[in-house]
C-alpha positions as a Markdown table, in Angstrom:
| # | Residue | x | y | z |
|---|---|---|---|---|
| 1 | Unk | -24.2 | -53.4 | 22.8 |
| 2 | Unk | -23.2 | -55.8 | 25.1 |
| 3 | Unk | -22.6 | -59.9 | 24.0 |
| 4 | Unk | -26.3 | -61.1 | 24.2 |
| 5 | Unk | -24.2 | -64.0 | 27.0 |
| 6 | Unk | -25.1 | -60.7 | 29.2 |
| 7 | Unk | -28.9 | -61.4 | 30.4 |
| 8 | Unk | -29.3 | -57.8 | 32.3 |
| 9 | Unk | -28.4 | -56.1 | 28.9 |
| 10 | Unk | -32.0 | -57.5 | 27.3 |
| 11 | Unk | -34.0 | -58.7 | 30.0 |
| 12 | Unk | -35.3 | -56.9 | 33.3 |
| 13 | Unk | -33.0 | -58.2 | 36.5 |
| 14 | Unk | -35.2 | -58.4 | 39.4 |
| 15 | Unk | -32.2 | -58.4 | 41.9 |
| 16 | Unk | -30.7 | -55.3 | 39.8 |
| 17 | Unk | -34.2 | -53.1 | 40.2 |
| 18 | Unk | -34.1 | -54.3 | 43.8 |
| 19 | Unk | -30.2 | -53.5 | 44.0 |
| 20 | Unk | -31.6 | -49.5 | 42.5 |
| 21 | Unk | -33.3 | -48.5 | 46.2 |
| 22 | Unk | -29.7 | -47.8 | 47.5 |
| 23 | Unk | -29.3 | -45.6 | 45.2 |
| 24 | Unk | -33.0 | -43.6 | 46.2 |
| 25 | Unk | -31.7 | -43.1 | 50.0 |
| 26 | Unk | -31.8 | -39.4 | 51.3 |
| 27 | Unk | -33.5 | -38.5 | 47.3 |
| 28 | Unk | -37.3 | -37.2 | 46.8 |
| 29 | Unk | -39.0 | -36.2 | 43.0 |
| 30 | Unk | -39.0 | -32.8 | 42.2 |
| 31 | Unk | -42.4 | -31.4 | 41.7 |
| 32 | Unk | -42.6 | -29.4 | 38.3 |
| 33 | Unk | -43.9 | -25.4 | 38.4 |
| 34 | Unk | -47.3 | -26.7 | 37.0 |
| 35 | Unk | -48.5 | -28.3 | 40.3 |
| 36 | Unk | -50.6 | -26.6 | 42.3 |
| 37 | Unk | -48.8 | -28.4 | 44.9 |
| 38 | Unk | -45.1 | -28.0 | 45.9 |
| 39 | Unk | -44.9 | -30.1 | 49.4 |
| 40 | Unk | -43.3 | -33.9 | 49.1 |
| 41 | Unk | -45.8 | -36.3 | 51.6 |
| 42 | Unk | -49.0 | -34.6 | 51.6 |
| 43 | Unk | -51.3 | -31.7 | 50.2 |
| 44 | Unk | -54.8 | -30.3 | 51.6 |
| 45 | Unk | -57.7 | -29.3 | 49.8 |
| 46 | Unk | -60.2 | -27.6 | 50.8 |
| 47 | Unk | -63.8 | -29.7 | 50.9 |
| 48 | Unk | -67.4 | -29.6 | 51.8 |
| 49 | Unk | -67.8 | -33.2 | 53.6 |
| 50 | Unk | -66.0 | -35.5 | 55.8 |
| 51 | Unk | -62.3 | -35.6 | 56.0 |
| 52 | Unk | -59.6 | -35.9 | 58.0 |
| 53 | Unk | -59.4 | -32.6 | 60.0 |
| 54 | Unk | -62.3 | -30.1 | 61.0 |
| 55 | Unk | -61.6 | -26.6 | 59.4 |
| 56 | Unk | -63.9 | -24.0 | 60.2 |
| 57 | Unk | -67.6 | -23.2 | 60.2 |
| 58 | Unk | -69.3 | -21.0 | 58.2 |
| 59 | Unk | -72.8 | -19.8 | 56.9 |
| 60 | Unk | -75.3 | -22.8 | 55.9 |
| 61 | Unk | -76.0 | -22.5 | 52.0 |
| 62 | Unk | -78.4 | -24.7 | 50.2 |
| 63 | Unk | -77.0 | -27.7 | 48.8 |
| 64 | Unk | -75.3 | -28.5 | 51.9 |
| 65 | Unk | -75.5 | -31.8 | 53.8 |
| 66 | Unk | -77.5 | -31.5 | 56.6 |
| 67 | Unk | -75.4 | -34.6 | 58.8 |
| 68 | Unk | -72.0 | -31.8 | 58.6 |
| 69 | Unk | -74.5 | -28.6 | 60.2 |
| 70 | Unk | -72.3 | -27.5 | 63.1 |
| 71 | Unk | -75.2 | -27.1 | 65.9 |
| 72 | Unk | -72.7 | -25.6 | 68.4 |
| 73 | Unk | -71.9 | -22.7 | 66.4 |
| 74 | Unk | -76.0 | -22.5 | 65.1 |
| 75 | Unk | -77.0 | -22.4 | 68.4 |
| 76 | Unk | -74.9 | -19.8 | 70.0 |
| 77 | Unk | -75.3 | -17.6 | 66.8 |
| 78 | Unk | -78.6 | -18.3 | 66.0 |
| 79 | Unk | -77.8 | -18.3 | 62.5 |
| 80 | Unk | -77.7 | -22.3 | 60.7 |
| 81 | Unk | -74.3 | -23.1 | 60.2 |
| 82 | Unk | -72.2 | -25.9 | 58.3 |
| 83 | Unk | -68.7 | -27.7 | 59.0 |
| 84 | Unk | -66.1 | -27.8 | 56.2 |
| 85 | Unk | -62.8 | -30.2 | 56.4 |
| 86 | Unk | -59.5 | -30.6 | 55.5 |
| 87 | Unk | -59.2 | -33.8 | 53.5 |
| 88 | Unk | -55.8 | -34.9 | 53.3 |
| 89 | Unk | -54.7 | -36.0 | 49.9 |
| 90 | Unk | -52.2 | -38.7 | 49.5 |
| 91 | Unk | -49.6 | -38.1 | 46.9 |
| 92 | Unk | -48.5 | -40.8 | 44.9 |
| 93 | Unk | -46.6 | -41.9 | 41.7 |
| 94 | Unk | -48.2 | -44.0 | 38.6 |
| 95 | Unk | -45.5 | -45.2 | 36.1 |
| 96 | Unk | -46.8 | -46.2 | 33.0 |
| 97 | Unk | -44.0 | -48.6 | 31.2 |
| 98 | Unk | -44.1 | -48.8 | 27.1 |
| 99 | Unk | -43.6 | -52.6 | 26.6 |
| 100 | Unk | -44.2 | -52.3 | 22.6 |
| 101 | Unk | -41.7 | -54.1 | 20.4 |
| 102 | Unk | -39.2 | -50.9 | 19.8 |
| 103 | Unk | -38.5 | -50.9 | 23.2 |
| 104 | Unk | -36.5 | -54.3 | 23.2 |
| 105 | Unk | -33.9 | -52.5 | 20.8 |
| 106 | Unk | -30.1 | -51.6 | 21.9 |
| 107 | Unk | -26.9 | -51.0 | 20.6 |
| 108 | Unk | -25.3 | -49.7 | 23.8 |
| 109 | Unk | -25.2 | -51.6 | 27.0 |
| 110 | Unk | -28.7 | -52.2 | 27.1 |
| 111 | Unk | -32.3 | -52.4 | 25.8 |
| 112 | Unk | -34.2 | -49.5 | 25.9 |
| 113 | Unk | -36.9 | -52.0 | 27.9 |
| 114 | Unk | -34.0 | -52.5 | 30.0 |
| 115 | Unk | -33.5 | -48.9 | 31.1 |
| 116 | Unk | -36.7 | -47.6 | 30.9 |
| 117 | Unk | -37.3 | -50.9 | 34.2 |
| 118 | Unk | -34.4 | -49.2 | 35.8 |
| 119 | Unk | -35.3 | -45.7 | 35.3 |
| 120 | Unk | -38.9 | -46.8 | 37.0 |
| 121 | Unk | -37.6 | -49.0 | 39.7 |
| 122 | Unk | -35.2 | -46.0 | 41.1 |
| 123 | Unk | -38.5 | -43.3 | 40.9 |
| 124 | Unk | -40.3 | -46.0 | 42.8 |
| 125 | Unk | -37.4 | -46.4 | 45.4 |
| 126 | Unk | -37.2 | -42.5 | 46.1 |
| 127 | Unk | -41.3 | -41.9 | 45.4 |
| 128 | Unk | -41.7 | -44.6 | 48.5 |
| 129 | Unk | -38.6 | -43.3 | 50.5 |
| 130 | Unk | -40.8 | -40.0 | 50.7 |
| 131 | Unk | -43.8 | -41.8 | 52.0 |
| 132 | Unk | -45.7 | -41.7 | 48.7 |
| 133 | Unk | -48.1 | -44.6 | 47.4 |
| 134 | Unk | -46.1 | -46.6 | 43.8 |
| 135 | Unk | -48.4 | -48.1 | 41.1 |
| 136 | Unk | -47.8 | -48.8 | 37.6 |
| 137 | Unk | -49.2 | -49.8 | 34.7 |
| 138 | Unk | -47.5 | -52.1 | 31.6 |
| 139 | Unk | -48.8 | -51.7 | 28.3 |
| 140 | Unk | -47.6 | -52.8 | 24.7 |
| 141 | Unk | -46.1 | -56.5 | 23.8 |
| 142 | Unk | -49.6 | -58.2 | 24.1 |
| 143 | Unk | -49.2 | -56.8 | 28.0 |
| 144 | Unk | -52.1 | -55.3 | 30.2 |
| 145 | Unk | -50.6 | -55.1 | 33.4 |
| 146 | Unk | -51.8 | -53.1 | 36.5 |
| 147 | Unk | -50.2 | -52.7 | 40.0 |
| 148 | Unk | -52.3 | -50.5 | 41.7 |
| 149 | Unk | -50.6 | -47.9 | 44.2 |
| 150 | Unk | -49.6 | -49.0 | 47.4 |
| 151 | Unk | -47.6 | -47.8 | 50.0 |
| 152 | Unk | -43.8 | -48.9 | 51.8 |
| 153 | Unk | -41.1 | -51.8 | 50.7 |
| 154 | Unk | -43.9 | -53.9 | 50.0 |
| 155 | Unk | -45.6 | -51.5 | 47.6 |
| 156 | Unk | -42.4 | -51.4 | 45.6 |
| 157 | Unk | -41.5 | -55.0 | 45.2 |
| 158 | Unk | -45.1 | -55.2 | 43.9 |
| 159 | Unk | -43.9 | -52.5 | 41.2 |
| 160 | Unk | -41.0 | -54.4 | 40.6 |
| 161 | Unk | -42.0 | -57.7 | 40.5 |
| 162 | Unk | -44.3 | -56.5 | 37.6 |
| 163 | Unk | -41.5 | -54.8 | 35.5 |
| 164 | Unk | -39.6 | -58.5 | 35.3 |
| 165 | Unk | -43.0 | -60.3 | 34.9 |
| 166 | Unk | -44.2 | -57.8 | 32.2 |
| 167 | Unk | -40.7 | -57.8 | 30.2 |
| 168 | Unk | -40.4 | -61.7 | 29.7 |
| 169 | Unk | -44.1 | -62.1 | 28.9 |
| 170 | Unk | -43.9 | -59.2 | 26.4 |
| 171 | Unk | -44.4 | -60.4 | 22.6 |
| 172 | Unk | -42.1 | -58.6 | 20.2 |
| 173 | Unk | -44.8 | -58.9 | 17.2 |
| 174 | Unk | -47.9 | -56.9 | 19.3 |
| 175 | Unk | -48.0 | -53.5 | 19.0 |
| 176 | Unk | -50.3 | -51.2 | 21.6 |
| 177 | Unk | -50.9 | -47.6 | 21.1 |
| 178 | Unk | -50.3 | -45.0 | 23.4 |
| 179 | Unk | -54.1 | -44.1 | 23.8 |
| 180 | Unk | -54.8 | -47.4 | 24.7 |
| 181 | Unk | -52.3 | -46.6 | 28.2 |
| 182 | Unk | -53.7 | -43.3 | 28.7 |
| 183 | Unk | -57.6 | -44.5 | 28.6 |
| 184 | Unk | -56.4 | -46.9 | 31.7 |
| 185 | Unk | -54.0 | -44.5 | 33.2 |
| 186 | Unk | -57.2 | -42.0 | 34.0 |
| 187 | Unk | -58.6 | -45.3 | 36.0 |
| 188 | Unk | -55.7 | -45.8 | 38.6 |
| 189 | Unk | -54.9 | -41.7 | 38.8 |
| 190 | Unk | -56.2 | -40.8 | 42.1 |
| 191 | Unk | -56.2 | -36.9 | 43.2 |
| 192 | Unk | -52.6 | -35.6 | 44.2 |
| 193 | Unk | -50.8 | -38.2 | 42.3 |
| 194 | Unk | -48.5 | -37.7 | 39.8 |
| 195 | Unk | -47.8 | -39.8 | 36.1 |
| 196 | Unk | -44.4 | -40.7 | 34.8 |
| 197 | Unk | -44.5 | -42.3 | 31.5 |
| 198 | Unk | -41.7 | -44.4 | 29.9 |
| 199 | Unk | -41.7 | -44.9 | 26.2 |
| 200 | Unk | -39.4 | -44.5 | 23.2 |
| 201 | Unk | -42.5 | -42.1 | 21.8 |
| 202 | Unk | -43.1 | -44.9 | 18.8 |
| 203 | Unk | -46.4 | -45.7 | 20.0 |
| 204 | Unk | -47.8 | -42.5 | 20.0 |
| 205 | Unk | -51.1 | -42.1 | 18.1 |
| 206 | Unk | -53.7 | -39.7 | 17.0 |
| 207 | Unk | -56.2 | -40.4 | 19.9 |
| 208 | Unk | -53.6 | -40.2 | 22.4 |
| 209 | Unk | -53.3 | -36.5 | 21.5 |
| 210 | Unk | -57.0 | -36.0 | 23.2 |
| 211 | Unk | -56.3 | -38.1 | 26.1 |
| 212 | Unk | -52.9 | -36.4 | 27.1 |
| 213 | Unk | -54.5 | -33.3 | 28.0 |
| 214 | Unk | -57.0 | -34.3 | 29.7 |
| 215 | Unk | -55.2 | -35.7 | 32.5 |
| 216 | Unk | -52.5 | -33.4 | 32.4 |
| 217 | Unk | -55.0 | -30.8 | 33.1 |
| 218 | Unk | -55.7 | -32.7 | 36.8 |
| 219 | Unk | -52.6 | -34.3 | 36.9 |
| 220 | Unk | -48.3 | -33.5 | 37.2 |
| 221 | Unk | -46.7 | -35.5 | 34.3 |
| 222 | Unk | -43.2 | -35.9 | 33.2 |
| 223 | Unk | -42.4 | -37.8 | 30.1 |
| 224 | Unk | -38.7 | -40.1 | 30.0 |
| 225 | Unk | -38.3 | -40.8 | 26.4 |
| 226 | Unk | -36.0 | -43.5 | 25.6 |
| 227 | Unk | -33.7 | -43.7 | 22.9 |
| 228 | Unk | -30.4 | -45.2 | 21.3 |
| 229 | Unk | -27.2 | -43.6 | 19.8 |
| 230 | Unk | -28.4 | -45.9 | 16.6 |
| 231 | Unk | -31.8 | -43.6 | 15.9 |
| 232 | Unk | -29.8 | -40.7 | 16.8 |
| 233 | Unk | -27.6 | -41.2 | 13.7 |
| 234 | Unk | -27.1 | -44.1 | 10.9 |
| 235 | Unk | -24.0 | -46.9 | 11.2 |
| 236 | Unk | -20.8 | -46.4 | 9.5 |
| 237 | Unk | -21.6 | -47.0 | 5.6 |
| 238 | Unk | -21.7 | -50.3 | 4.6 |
| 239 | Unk | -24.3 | -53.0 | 4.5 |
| 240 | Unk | -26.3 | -54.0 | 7.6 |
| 241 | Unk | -28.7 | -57.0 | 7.9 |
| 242 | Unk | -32.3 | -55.6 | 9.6 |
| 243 | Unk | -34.1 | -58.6 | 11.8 |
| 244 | Unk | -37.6 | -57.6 | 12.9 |
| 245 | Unk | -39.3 | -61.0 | 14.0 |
| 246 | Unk | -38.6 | -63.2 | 11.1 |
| 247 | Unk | -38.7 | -60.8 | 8.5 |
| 248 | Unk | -34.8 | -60.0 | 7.3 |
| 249 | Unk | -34.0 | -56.6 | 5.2 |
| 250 | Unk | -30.4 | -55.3 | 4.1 |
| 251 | Unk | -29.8 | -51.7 | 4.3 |
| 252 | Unk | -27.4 | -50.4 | 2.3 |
| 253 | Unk | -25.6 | -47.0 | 4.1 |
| 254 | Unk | -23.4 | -46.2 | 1.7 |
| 255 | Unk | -26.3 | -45.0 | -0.5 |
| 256 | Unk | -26.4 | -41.0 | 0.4 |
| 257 | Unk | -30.4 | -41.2 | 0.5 |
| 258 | Unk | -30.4 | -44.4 | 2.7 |
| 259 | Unk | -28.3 | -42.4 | 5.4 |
| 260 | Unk | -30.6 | -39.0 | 5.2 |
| 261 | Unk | -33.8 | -40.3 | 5.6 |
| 262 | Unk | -32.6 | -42.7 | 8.5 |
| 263 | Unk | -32.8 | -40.2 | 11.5 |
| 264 | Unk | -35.7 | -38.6 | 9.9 |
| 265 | Unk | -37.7 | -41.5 | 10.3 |
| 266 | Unk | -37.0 | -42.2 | 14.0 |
| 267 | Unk | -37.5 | -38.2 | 15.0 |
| 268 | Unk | -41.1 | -38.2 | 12.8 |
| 269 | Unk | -42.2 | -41.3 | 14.9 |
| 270 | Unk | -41.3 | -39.0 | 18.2 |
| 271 | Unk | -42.5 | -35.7 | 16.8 |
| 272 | Unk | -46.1 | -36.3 | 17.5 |
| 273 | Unk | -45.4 | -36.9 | 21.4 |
| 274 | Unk | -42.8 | -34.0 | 21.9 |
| 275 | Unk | -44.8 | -31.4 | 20.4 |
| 276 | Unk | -48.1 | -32.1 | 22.1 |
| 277 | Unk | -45.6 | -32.5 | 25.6 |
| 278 | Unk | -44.1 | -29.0 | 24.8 |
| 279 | Unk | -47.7 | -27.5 | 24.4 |
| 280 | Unk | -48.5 | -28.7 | 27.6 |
| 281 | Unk | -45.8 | -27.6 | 29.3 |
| 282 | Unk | -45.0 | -31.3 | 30.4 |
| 283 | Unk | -41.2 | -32.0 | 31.7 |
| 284 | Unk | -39.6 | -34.4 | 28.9 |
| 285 | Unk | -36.2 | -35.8 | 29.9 |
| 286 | Unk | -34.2 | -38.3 | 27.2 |
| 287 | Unk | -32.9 | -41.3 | 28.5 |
| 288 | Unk | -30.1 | -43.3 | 26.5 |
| 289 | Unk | -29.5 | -47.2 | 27.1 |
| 290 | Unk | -25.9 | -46.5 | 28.8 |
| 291 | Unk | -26.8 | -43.3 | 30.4 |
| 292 | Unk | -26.0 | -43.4 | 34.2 |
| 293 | Unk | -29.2 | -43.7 | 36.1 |
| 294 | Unk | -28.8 | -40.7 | 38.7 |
| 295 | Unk | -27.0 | -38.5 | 36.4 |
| 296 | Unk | -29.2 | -38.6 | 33.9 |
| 297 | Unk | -32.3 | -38.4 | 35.8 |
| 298 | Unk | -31.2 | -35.3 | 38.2 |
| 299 | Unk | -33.9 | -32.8 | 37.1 |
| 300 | Unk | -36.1 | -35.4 | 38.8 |
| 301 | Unk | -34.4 | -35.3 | 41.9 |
| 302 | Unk | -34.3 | -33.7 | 45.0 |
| 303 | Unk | -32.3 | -34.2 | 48.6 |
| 304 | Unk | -35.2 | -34.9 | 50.8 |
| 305 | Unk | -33.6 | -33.5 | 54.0 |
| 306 | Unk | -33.9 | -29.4 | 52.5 |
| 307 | Unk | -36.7 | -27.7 | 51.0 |
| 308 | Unk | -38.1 | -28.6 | 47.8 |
| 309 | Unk | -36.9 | -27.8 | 44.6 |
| 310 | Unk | -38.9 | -26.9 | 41.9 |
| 311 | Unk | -37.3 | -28.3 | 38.1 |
């Protein structure tokens, strides 16, 4: 990791999530094979009430509002009949950021809180670049931040300004499940819009494995799990020093059963998460502390200028 002197390797830079937008310019999200949807900007659906553009007429049923009867049509045909409209749906992006205390953990270049701030602020640059509304939600750390979605520059300064605000007030000691995100996450979800969740997958609970299908039976969701080379695979043997608040353990990795359980533990705590993900048939991409933000995040991308592609 890099000397603690560095202040953008732990804490969230505002200038460097602002600095991320030239990075978005000409670039769109891919939209997965799940959505019904495939265009960037906007999608219709079809809608018995008021919306933005007329449609067509058709045959009055019962049940249908009297104030949308189309008396032109009625009168000509003699037969009662009703207007339906196009409603144009908004699409928009809702990143939820995991602010729990095993995200302000790195050994190289940066916290995983660190990366999982940049990782949003470039999705918010390129999500408002293609004309979509930018929210996002903080949880984990004692935090229970909103920003709700909101269009243009502005929208995503809001965004970003949140990601700094949420990662200094964020107590290493408080631990928030995953549940407790998704339960507010079905709040700010509007129809058309689209979930990218940031976490390490430590938080994952139990209850969360009810919620997450839910809305990703209404709702495109990609999962960017964050992770370091040190839960990948133990230190060099020897003996290391453990710090978790002011609680102090040594862990000795020369012992052979000390090194084989260490990975194991890190992959059960993500286990729950990626399984339920690969049932759903939700996009997962694994971020690393020192990846390179565009590199590493290319299935998510798209040049805006040609046709979409779907990841």
């Amino acid at each position: 990791m890099q000397p603690a002197s560095d202040h953008r390797s732990v804490r969230v830079a505002l200038e460097e999530l602002i600095a991320l937008g030239a990075l978005a310019h000409g670039d769109s999200l891919v939209r997965s094979r799940r959505s019904p949807a495939l265009r960037s900007g906007t999608s219709s659906s079809r809608w018995r009430g008021r919306g933005v553009d007329f449609r067509e007429s058709r045959i009055y049923q019962p049940g249908d509002e009297i104030r949308h009867m189309d008396w032109r049509v009625t009168a000509r045909s003699g037969k009662p009949h009703t207007k339906l409209f196009e409603e144009e749906r908004e699409q928009g992006l809702l990143l939820a950021i995991d602010l729990n205390p095993g995200m302000r953990f790195g050994t190289r270049v940066r916290f995983k809180s660190v990366q999982a701030a940049r990782a949003a602020a470039l999705l918010a640059w390129m999500a408002s670049a293609a004309g979509d509304r930018v929210g996002a939600l903080g949880f984990g750390g004692g935090v229970v931040g909103e920003v709700k979605p909101a269009g243009g520059r502005r929208g995503v300064l809001q965004v970003l300004r949140a990601l700094r605000d949420w990662d200094a007030a964020a107590d290493q000691h408080l631990q928030a499940p995953l549940s407790s995100a998704l339960a507010r996450v079905r709040r700010l979800l509007r129809p058309g819009m689209r979930l990218v969740l940031l976490t390490d997958g430590f938080s994952s609970d139990a209850e969360a494995a009810t919620l997450l299908p839910q809305l990703a039976g209404r709702h495109e969701i990609t999962i960017v799990l964050l992770r370091d080379a040190l839960e990948l695979a133990p230190p060099p043997p020897g003996r290391y020093a453990i710090h978790l608040g002011s609680a102090r353990r040594v862990l000795d990795f020369g012992d052979a059963r000390v090194r084989g359980s260490w990975s194991e533990r890190f992959s059960a705590s993500r286990a729950r998460l990626l399984g339920q993900a690969r049932r759903l048939g939700l996009r997962v991409l694994e971020l690393d502390g020192h990846a390179e933000l565009r590199r590493a995040l290319a299935p998510l991308l798209a040049r805006s200028r040609h046709s979409p592609v779907v990841a």
